[in-house]
C-alpha positions as CSV (number, residue, x, y, z in Angstrom):
1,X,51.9,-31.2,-48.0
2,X,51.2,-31.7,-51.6
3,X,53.9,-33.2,-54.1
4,X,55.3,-29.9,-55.2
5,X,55.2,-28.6,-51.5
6,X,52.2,-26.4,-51.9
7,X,49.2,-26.9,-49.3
8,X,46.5,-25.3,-50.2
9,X,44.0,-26.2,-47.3
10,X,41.6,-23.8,-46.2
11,X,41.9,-21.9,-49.5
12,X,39.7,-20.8,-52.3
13,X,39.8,-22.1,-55.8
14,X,38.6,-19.7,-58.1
15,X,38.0,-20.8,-61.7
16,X,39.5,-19.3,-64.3
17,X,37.6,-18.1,-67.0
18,X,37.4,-20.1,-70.0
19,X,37.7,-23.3,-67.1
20,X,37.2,-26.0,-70.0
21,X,34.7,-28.4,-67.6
22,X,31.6,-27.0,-67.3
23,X,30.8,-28.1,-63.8
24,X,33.8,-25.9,-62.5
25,X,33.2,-22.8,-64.6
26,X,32.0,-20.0,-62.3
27,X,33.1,-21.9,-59.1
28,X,34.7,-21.3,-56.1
29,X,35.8,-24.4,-53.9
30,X,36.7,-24.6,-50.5
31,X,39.5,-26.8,-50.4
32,X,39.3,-28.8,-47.2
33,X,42.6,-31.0,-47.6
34,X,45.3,-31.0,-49.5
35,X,48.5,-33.4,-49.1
36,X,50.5,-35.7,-51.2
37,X,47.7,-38.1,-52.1
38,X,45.5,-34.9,-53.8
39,X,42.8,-32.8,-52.4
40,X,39.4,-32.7,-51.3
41,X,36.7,-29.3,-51.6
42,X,33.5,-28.4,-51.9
43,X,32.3,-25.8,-54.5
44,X,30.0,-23.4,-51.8
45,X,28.4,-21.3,-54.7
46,X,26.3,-23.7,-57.3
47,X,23.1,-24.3,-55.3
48,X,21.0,-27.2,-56.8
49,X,17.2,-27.4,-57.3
50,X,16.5,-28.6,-53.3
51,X,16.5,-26.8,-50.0
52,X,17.7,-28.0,-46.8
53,X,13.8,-28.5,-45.6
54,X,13.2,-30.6,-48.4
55,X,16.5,-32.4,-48.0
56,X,16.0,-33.0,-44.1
57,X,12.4,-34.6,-45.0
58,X,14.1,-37.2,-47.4
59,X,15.9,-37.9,-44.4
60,X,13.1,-38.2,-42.1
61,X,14.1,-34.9,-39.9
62,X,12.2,-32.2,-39.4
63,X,14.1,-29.1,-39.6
64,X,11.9,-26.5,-37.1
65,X,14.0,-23.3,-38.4
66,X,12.2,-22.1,-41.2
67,X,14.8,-19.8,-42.2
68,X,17.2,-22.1,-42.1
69,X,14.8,-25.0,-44.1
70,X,14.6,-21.6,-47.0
71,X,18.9,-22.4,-47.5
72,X,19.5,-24.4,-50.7
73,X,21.9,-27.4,-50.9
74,X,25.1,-26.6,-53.6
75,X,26.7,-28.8,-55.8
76,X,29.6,-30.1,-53.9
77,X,31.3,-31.7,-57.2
78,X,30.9,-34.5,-59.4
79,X,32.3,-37.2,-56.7
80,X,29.5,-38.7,-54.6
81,X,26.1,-36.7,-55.4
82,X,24.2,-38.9,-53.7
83,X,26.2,-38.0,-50.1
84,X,25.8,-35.0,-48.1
85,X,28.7,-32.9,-46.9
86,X,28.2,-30.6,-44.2
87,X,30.7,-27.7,-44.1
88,X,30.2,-25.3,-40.8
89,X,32.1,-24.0,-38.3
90,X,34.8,-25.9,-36.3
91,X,33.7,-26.2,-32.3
92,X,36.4,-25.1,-30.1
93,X,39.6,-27.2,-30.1
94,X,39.1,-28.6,-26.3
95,X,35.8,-29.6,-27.3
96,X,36.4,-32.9,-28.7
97,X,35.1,-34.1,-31.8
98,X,31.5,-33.8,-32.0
99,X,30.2,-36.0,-34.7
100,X,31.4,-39.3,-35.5
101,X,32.9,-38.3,-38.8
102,X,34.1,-34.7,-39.2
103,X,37.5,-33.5,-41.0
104,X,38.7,-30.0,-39.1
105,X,40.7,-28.3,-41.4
106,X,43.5,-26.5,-39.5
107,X,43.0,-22.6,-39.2
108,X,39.5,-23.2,-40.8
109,X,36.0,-24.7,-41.1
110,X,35.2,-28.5,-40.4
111,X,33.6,-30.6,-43.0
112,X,30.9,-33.5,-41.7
113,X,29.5,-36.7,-43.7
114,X,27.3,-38.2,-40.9
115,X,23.7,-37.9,-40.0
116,X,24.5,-36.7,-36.8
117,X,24.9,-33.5,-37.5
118,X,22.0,-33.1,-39.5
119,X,20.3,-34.4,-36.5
120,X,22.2,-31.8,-34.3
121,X,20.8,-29.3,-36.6
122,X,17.1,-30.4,-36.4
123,X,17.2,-30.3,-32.5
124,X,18.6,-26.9,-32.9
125,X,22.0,-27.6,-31.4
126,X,23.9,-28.3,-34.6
127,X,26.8,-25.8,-35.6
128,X,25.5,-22.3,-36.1
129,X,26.5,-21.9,-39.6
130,X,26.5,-24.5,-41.9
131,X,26.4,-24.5,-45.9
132,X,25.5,-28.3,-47.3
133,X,26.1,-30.2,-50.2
134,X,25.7,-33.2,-52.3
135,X,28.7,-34.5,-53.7
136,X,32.8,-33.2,-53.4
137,X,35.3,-32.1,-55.5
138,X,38.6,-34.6,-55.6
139,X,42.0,-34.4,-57.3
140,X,44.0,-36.8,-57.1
141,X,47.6,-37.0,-56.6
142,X,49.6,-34.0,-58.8
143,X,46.1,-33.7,-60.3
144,X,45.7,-30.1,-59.1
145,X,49.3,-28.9,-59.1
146,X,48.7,-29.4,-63.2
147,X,45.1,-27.8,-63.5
148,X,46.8,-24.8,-61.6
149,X,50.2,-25.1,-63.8
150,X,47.4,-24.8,-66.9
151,X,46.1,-21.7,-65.2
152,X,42.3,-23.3,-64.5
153,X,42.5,-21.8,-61.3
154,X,43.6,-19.1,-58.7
155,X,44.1,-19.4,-55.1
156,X,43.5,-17.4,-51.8
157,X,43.1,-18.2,-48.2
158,X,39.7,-18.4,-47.5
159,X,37.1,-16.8,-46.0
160,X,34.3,-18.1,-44.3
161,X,32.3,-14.6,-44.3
162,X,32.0,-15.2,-48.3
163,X,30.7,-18.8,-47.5
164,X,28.4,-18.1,-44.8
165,X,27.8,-14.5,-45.1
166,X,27.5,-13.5,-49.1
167,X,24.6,-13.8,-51.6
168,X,25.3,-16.8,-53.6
169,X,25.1,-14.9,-56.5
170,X,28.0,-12.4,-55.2
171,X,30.3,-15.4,-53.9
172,X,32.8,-15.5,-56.9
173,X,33.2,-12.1,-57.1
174,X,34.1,-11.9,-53.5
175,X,36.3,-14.5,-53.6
176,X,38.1,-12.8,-56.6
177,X,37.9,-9.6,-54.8
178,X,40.4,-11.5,-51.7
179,X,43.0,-11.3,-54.7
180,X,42.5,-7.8,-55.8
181,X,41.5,-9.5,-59.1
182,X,39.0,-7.6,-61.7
183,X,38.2,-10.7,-63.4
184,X,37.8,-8.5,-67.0
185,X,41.2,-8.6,-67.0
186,X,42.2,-12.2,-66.5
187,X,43.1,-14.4,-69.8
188,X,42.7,-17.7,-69.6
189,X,46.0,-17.7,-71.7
190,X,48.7,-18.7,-69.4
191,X,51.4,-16.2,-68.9
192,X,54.7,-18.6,-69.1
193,X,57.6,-17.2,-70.3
């Protein structure tokens, strides 16, 4: 649980319009933790100049499915660019943990940082959907309980059918859609009485 008693795990952030830092504006995140000592996400709909073929040869994989090589990588966040962050599907709970470094988020999708998984997914037995980037989003402690006090975000459960499933291009509007929200009529004013 976060400070206030708010978790927001497994939820969408939506940005607010007007969202005052430019690397946020237009984004959704997939918030992957959140607790007491602030939150982690990855922002699933700001793909970056690379594609996960091109990616997997800087790596030294080759990546055989060419549809899969076509995806692009998305800017994760501002923390870490230079690290990959695999978000896919969580294996089945009696399983076991697959890859040497994975966070499951309860009810949702699991989020990887080793190479094993990349090397899972060039031998064609990786998760079946994934969605990588470079870099995460981080907040730290009460940090995100205040940008959503200063309205510079909405939340909603999440759903992995906008991550895996949408054009990029359609993701926000999706994600606002969860809400019921037509996003002409939000105000970045904030509504306190």
């Amino acid at each position: 649980m976060a400070a206030d008693g708010i978790n927001l795990t497994n939820q969408f952030l939506i940005a607010m319009p007007g969202m005052a830092d430019e690397r946020f504006a237009g984004s959704v995140v997939y918030l992957c933790e959140h607790n007491d000592q602030g939150a982690l996400g990855l922002v699933v709909n700001k793909p970056v100049d690379i594609n996960l073929g091109e990616l997997f040869e800087k790596i030294d994989l080759t990546l055989s499915d060419a549809t899969l090589a076509e995806q692009p990588v998305y800017f994760g966040g501002p923390v870490q660019t230079e690290r990959g962050f695999v978000l896919h599907d969580a294996g089945p709970a009696d399983e076991g943990e697959a890859y040497s470094s994975t966070l499951n988020v309860p009810e949702g999708l699991a989020m990887t940082t080793s190479k094993d998984v990349l090397e899972a997914i060039a031998r064609g037995d990786g998760p079946r959907r994934v969605l990588v980037t470079l870099g995460y989003s981080g907040w730290g402690a009460g940090q995100l309980e205040d940008e959503l006090g200063r309205n510079g975000w909405l939340t909603v459960p999440a759903d992995p059918a906008i991550i895996f499933d949408t054009p990029v291009d359609e993701r926000y509007m999706k994600a606002l859609a969860l809400l019921g929200v037509d996003p002409r009529m939000l105000s970045q004013e904030a509504g306190h009485a």
